[in-house]
C-alpha positions in Angstrom: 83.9 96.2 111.5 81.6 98.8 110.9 80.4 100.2 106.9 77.3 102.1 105.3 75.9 99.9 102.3 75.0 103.1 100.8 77.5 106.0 102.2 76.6 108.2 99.7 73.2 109.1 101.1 75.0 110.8 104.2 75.1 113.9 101.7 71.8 114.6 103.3 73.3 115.9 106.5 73.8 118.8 104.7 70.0 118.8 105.6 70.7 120.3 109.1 72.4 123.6 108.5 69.4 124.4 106.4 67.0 123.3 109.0 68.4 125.4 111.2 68.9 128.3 109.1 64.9 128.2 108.4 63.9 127.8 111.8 66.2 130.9 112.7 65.0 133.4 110.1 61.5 131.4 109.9 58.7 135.0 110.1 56.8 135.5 113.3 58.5 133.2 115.0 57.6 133.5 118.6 55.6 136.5 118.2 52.2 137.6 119.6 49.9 140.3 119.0 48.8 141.5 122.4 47.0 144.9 123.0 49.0 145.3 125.9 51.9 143.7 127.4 52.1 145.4 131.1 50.4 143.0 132.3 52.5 139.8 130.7 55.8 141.4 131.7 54.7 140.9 135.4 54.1 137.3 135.1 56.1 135.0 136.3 58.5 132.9 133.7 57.5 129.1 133.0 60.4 126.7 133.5 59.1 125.8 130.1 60.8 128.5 128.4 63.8 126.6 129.6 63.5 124.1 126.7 61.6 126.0 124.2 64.5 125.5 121.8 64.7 121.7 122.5 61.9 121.0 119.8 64.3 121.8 117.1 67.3 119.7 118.6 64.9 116.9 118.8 64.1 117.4 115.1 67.6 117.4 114.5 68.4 114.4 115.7 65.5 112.6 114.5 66.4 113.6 110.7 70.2 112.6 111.5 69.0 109.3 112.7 67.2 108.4 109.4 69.6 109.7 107.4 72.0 106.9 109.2 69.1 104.5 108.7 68.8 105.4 105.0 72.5 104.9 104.1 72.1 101.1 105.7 74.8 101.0 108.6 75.6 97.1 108.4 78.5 95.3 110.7 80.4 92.9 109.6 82.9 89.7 110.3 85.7 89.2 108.4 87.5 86.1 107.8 90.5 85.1 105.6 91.3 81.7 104.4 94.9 81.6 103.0 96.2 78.1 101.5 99.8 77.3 100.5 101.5 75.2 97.9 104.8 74.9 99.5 108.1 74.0 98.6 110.1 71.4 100.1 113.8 72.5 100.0 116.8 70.4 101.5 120.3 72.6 101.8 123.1 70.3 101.3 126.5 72.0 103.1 129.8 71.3 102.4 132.0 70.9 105.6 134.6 69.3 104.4 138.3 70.3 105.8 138.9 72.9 102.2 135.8 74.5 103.7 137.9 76.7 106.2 139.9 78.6 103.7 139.8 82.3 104.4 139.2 83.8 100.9 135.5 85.4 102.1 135.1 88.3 103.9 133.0 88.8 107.1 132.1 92.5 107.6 134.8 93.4 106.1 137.6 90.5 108.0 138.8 87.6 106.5 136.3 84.9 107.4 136.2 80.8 106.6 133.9 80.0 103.7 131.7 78.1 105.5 131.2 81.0 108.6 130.1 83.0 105.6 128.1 80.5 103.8 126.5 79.5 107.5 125.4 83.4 107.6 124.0 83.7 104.0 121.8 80.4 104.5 120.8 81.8 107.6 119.2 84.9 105.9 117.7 82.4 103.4 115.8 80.2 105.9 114.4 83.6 107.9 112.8 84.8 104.4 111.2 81.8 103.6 107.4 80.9 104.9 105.3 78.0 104.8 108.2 76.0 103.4 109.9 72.8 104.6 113.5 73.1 105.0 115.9 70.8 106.1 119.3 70.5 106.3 122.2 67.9 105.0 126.0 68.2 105.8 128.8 66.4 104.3 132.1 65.8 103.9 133.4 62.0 103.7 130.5 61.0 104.9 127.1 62.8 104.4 123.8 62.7 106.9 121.3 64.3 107.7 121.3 67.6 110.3 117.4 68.1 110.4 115.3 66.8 109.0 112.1 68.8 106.4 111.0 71.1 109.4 108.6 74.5 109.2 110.1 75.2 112.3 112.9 77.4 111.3 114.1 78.5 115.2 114.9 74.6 115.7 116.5 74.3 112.0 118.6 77.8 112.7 119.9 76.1 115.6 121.4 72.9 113.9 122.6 75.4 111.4 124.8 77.3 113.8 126.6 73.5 114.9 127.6 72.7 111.8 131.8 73.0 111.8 134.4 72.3 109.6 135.2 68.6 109.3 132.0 67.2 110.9 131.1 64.6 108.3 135.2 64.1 107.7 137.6 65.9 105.4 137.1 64.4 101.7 134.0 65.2 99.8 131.2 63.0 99.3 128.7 64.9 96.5 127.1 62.1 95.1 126.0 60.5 98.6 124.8 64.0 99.8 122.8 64.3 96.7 121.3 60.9 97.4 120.6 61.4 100.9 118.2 64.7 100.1 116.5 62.6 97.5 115.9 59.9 100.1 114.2 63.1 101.9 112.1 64.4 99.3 110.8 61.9 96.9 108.2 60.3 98.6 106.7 64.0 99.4 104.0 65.3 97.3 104.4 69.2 96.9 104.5 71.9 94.3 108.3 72.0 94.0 111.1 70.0 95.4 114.7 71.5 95.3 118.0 70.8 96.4 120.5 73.4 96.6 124.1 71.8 97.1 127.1 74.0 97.8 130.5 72.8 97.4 133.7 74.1 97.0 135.6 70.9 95.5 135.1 67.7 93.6 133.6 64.4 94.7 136.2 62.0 96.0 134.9 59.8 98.4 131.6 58.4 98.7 130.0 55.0 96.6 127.5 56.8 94.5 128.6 59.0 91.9 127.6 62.7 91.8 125.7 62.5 88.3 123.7 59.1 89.2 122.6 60.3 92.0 121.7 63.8 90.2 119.6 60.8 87.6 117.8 59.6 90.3 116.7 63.1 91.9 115.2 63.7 88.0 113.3 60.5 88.6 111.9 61.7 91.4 111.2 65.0 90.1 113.6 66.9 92.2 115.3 70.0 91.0 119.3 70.5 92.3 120.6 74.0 92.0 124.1 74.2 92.2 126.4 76.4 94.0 130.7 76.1 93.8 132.5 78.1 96.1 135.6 79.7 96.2 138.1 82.5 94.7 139.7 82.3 91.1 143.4 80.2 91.7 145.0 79.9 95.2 143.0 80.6 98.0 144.9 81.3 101.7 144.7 79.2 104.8 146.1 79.8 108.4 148.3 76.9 109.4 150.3 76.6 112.2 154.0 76.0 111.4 157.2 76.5 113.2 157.3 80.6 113.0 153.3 80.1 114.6 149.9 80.5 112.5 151.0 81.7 108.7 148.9 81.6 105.4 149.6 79.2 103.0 148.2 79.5 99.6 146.3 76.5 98.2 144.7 76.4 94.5 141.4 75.5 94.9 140.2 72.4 93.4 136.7 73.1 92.4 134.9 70.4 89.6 132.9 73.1 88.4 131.8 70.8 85.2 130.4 68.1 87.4 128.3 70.7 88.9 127.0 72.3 86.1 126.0 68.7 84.4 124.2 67.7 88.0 122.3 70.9 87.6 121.3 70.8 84.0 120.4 67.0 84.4 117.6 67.9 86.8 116.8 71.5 85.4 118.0 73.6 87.7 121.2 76.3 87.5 124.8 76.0 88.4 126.4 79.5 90.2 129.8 80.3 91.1 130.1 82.7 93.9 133.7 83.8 94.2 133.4 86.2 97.5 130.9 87.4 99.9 127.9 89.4 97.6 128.1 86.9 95.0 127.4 84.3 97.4 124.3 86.1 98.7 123.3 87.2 95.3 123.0 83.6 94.4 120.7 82.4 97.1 118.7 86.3 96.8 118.4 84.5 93.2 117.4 81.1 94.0 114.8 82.5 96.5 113.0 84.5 93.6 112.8 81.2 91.8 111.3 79.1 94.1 108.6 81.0 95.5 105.4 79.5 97.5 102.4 80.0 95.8 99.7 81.6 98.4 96.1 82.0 98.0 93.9 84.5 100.1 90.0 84.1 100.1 88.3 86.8 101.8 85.1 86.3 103.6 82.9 88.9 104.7 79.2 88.2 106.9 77.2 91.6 107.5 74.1 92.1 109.9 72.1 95.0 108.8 71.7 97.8 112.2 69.6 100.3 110.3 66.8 99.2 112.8 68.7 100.8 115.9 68.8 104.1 113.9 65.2 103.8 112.4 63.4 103.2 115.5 65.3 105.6 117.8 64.6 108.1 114.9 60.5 108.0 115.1 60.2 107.9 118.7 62.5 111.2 118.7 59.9 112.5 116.0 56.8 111.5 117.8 58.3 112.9 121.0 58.8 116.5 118.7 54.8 116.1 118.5 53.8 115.2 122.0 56.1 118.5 123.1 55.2 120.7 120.8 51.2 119.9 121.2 51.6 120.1 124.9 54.0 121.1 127.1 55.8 123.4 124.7 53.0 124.3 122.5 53.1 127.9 121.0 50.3 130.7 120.3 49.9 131.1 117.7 
């Protein structure tokens, strides 16, 4: 990149116009007292009359050249070192068989909660950077679906597998939460979070939901919680005798287990009971769990005033050697 350590000295250009304006209205310029001039008029012209207005070009240029030397033309190199304090963040999914109830809306369809939830999370990952993310499913069983990863493409991917009874259909919170911590606590970074989203009650599993929220406080880790689901029944398509019906089902969400596994570790419980809420939440979570990025900015400048300054007084001595020669004038 190209800069002028002192750009206000190019307020000299305004130099030239006047330079010009003197030399053009300069008296007696180019005159000659002669007692006749019968005798000039049938000379022949000099190819020198040609240039005989170059002098002043020349001058021009010269001046514009120092004035480009004066205000120090310098290039430069610059270079940006950015560091990160990331945040290590494991999503914990519920796939468990209450999971496909149809009490979300897709652009504007009935939708299963977890083809929605698999959409919001989805937006979550792509507006991260420089975090780890991975990925834990459960149902009666919980494991891991990827592992910490910063490469989101590959994490996306696993994301769009998951389905509805995967892990099995009971729900297993507390060996979810367990397996994150298992993830995260050796891992030294500014922030590790789980967020765990549910939409029922642990019962299955051999670790109990607020133990293993104790143990993620040991370790430092931070669960926000997230139960899903409308208020009272919630509709599923079944197949019956008459074909695929809805049957209404009253959803069994243990809302106070997740608000204690939250508060334990110092993090927030939300309930998202349709579509916006749900992406509200996670819009929420993001804001609260932002990287911290430094930017240093380095700049190395070489000083060119030289190949201004030089070109400049050969110009001027050139003006001389013309206008003492070549294209003297008399007088």
């Amino acid at each position: 990149m190209l800069r002028f350590e002192d750009p206000w000295l190019l307020i000299f250009f305004i130099v030239l116009p006047l330079m010009l304006l003197y030399w053009w209205k300069s008296p007696g310029r180019s005159q000659i007292r002669f007692s006749s001039l019968g005798v000039l008029k049938k000379l022949k012209k000099s190819s020198s009359l040609l240039f005989r207005n170059s002098l002043i070009v020349i001058r021009c240029i010269a001046v514009s050249l120092f004035i480009l030397a004066l205000a120090r033309p310098q290039s430069g190199i610059k270079s940006t070192e950015i560091t990160t304090e990331g945040v290590d963040i494991m999503l914990c999914l519920d796939t468990s068989g209450s999971m496909q109830a149809l009490d979300f809306k897709d652009n504007g369809k009935r939708a299963t909660r977890l083809r929605v939830v698999k959409k919001v999370v989805s937006e979550f990952i792509r507006g991260r950077e420089n975090d780890r993310i991975g990925m834990v499913v459960f149902g009666e069983e919980a494991f891991t679906q990827c592992p910490l990863t910063l490469d989101y493409g590959v994490l996306l991917s696993l994301l769009d597998s998951v389905e509805i009874g995967m892990a099995g259909d009971s729900t297993a919170i507390g060996s979810s939460i367990a397996i994150c911590v298992k993830r995260l606590k050796d891992l030294k970074s500014k922030s590790k979070v789980i967020i765990l989203l549910t939409d029922g009650r642990n019962n299955s599993g051999a670790i109990s939901p607020l133990t293993a929220a104790g143990i993620a406080k040991t370790y430092g880790i931070k669960i926000y919680t997230i139960g899903v689901g409308t208020e009272g029944e919630a509709p599923f398509l079944v197949d019956s005798f008459f074909g695929k019906q809805y049957v209404y089902q009253k959803v069994d969400l243990d809302e106070g287990t997740l608000t204690g596994i939250a508060q334990a570790t110092g993090g927030k419980y939300f309930r998202a009971t349709n579509t916006r809420a749900l992406k509200d939440i996670y819009n929420q979570i993001d804001k609260m769990e932002k990287t911290e990025v430094k930017i240093k900015e380095y700049m190395e400048y070489e000083e060119l005033f030289i190949y201004f300054l030089i070109p400049g007084l050969c110009l001027l001595l050139l003006e001389l050697a013309l206008a003492n020669t070549r294209l003297r004038k008399i007088p």
